[in-house]
C-alpha positions in Angstrom: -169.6 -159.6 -47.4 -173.0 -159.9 -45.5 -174.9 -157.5 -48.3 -173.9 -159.1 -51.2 -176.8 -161.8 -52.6 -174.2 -165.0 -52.8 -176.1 -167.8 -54.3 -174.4 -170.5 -51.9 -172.4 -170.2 -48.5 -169.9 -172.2 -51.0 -169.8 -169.1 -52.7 -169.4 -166.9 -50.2 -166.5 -169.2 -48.6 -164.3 -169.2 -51.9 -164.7 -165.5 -52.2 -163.6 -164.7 -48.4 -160.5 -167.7 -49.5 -159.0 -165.5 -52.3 -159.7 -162.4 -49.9 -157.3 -163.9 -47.4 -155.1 -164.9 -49.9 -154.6 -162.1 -52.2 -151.7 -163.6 -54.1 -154.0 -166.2 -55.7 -154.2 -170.2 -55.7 -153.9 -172.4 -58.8 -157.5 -174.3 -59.3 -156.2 -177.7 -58.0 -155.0 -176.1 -54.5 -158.3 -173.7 -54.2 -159.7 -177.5 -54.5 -158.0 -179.4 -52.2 -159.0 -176.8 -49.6 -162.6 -175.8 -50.4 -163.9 -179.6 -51.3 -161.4 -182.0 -50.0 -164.3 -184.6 -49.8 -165.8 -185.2 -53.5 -164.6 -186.5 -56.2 -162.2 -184.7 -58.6 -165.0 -184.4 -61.1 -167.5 -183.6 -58.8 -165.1 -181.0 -57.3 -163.7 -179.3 -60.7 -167.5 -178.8 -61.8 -168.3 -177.5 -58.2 -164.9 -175.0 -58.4 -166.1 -173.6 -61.8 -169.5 -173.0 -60.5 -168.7 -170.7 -57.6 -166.6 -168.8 -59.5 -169.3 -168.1 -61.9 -171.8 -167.5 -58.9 -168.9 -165.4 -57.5 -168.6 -163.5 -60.3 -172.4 -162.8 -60.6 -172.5 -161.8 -57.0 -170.3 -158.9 -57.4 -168.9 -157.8 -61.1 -167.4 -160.3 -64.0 -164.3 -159.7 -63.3 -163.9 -159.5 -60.0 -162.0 -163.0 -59.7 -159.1 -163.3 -62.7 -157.2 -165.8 -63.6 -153.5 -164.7 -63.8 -150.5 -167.3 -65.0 -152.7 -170.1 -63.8 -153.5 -168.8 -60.4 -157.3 -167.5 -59.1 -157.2 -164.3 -57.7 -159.1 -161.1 -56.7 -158.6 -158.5 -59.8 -155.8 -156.0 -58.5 -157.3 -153.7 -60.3 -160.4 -153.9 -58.2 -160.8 -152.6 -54.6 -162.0 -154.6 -52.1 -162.8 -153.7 -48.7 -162.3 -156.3 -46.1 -162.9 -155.8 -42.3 -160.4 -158.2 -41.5 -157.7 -156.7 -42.9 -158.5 -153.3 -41.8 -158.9 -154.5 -37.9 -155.2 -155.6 -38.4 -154.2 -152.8 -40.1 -155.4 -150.7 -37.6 -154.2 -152.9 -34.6 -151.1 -152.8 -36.2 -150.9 -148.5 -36.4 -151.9 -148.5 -32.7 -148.3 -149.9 -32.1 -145.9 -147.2 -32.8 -143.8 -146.0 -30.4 -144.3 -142.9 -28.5 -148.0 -142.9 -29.1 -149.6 -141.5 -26.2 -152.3 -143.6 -24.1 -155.5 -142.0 -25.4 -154.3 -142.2 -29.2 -153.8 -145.8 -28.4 -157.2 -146.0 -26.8 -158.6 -144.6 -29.9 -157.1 -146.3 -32.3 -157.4 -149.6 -30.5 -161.1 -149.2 -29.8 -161.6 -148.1 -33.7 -159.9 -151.5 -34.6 -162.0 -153.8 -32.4 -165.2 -151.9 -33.7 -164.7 -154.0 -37.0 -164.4 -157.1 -34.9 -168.0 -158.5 -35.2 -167.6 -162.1 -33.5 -166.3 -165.0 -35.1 -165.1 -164.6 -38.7 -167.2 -166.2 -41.2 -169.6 -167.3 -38.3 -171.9 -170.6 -39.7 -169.0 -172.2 -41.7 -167.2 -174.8 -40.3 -164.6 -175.5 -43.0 -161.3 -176.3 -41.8 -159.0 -173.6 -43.2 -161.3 -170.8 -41.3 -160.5 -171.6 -38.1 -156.5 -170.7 -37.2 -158.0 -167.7 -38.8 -160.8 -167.2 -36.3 -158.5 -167.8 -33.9 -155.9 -165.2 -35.1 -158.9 -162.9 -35.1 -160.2 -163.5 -31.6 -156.9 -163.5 -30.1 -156.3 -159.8 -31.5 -159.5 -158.5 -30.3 -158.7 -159.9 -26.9 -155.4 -158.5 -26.7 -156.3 -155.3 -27.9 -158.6 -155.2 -25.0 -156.0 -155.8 -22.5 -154.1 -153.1 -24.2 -157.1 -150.7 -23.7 -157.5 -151.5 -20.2 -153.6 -150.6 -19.6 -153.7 -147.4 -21.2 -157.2 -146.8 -19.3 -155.3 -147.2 -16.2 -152.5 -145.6 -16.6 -154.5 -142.3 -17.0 -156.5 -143.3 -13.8 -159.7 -144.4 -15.7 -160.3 -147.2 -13.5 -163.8 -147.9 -13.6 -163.4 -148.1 -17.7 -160.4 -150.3 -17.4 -162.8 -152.3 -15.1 -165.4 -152.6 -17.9 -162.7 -153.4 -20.4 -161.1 -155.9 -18.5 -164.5 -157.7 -17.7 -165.2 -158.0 -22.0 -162.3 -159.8 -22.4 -162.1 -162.2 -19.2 -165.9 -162.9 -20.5 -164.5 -164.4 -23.5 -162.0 -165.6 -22.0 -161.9 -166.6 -18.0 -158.4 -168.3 -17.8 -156.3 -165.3 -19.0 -154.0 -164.9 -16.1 -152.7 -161.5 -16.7 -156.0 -159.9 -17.4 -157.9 -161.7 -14.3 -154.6 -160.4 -12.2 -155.0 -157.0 -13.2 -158.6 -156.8 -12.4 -158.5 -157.8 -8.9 -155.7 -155.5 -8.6 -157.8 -152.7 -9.9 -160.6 -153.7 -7.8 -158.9 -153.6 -4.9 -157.7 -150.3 -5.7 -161.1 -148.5 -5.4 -161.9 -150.3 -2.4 -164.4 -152.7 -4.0 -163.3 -155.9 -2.1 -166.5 -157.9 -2.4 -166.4 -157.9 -6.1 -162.1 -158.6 -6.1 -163.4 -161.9 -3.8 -165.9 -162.7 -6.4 -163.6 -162.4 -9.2 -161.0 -164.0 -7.6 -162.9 -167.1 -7.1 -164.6 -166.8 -10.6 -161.0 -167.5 -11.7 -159.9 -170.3 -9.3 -163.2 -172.2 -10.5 -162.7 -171.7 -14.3 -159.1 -172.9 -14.1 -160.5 -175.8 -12.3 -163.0 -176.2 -14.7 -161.3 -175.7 -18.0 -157.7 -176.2 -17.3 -158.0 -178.9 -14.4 -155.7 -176.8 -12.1 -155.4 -174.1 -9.9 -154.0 -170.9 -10.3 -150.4 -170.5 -10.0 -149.4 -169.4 -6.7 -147.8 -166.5 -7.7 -151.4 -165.1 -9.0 -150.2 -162.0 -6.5 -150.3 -161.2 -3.4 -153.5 -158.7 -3.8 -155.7 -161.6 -5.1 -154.9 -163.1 -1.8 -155.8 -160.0 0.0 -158.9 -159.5 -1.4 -159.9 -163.1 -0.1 -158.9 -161.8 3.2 -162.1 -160.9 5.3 -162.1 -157.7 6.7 
């Protein structure tokens, strides 16, 4: 959506709405969501305005209206990164696919995640969305890193694992693994330093400490030698 010339972020923002909801919304509930805060006047002339500047952005007839409901045409084709990071997320879950093919496929999909979706707007509906998002990139990191392991790649399941404990510090499971990993190649300053990296953002963001079952490595790795 970033090359096309939208006249307003409004724009832009109804636009990406209908792309996540492909079956459509009738004009009062594209409202309710887009401009809860103006007045019904304000809002209906606001509503017919982006879909004009919608419109004009791409082709005429890019946004129907079909038994009373807004929609994308179906005739048209519409690429959307979102949906094909899912799709592809999703294809890397059949069974029986070896590790690498998983790698692959999983490392194709988070390609198309470029941060925060529809990063700048703030509007409410975006962010369980966002969050969705995020949460898939993230997990298809951990994936990654367990696949990278099980073929012994362990300095790239390392690197993998250190993305997604950037983004998110607190994730048990991946912080776990990491030590473990760590500890593996022999690397006990750095499983020390992670180890207490985690204890401290637990404190931090959560307000407790790890649970005591964090594994018996993490505690080794504290040990001097």
């Amino acid at each position: 959506m970033g090359a096309v010339e939208w006249e307003s972020q409004k724009a832009q923002e109804f636009f990406a709405h209908l792309m996540c909801n492909r079956k459509g919304k009738d004009r009062e509930e594209l409202i309710e969501v887009l401009w809860p805060d103006i007045s019904v006047g304000l809002s209906r002339n606001a509503f017919h305005n982006n879909v004009y500047r919608s419109r004009r952005a791409l082709y005429k007839g890019c946004v129907v209206l079909d038994e009373g409901r807004y929609r994308l045409n179906p005739a048209g084709e519409f690429w959307f990164d979102l949906d094909e990071f899912r799709r592809i997320s999703r294809e890397a879950e059949a069974a029986g696919l070896p590790a690498d093919r998983q790698v692959a496929l999983l490392s194709e999909a988070n390609r198309l995640y470029a941060g925060e979706f529809l990063d700048g707007l703030t509007a409410d509906w975006i962010t369980p969305i966002r969050m969705d998002a995020e949460g898939l990139y993230l997990s298809n990191l951990s994936k990654i890193a367990r696949c990278q392991a099980e073929v012994r790649e362990i300095d790239a399941a390392i690197v993998t694992l250190g993305r997604a404990i950037d983004i998110d510090p607190t994730d048990v499971t991946n912080q776990e693994l990491l030590v473990r990993l760590l500890v593996h190649t022999g690397n006990l300053p750095e499983a020390r330093k992670r180890h207490e990296s985690f204890r401290q953002a637990m404190r931090d963001e959560l307000g407790f400490e790890p649970p005591r079952d964090f594994s018996t490595l993490c505690e080794l790795a504290l040990t001097p030698r």
